[in-house]
C-alpha positions as CSV (number, residue, x, y, z in Angstrom):
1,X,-23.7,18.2,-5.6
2,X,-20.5,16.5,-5.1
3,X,-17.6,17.9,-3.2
4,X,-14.4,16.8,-5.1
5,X,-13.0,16.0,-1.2
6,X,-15.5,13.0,-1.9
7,X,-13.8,12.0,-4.9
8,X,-10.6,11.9,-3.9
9,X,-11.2,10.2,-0.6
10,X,-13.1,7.9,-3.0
11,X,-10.2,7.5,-5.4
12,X,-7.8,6.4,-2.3
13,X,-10.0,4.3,-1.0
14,X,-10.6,2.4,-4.4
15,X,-6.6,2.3,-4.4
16,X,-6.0,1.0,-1.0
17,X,-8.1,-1.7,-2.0
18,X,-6.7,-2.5,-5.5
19,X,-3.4,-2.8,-3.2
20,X,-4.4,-4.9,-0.3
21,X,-6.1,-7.3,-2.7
22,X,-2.6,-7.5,-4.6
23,X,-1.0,-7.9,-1.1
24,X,-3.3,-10.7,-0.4
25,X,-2.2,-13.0,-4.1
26,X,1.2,-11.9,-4.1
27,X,3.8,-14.6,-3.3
28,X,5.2,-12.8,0.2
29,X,5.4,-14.4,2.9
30,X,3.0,-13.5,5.9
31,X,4.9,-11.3,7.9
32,X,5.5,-8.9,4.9
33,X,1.8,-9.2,3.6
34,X,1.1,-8.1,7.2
35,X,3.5,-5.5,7.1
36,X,2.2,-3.7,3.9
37,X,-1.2,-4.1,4.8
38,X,-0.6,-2.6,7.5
39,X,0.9,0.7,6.4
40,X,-1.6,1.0,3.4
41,X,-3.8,0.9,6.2
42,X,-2.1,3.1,8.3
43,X,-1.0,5.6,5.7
44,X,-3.5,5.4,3.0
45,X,-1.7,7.6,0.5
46,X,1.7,7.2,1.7
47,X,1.5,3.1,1.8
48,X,-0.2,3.0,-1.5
49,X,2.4,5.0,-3.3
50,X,4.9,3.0,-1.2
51,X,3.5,-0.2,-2.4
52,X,3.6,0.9,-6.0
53,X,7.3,1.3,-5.9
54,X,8.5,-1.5,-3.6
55,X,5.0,-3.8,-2.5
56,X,4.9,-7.3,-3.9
57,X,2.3,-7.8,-6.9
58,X,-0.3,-10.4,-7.4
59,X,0.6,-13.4,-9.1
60,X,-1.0,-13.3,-13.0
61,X,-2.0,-16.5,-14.7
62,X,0.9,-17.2,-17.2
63,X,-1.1,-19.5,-19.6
């Protein structure tokens, strides 16, 4: 059976990663890819809500 705890600590961890892999292709400079990785790191549900707000975004392919 699965515990919906499981889920959810699922569901975080699939959006810390979404986030640090946008950290990672955005156009910041190091120190504030560090930064942000750090505190989604740090404060997994916190920092990713944080990121979602403020956080640089991966660059997209514009055609």
């Amino acid at each position: 059976m699965i515990d919906i705890t499981n889920v959810g600590g699922l569901i975080v961890l699939i959006c810390d990663v979404w986030a640090i892999v946008s950290i990672f292709g955005s156009r910041a400079s190091g120190g504030k890819k560090v930064l942000w990785i750090v505190l989604v790191l740090l404060l997994p549900i916190l920092g990713f809500i944080l990121w979602l707000i403020f956080g640089p975004r991966a660059d997209r392919g514009r055609g």
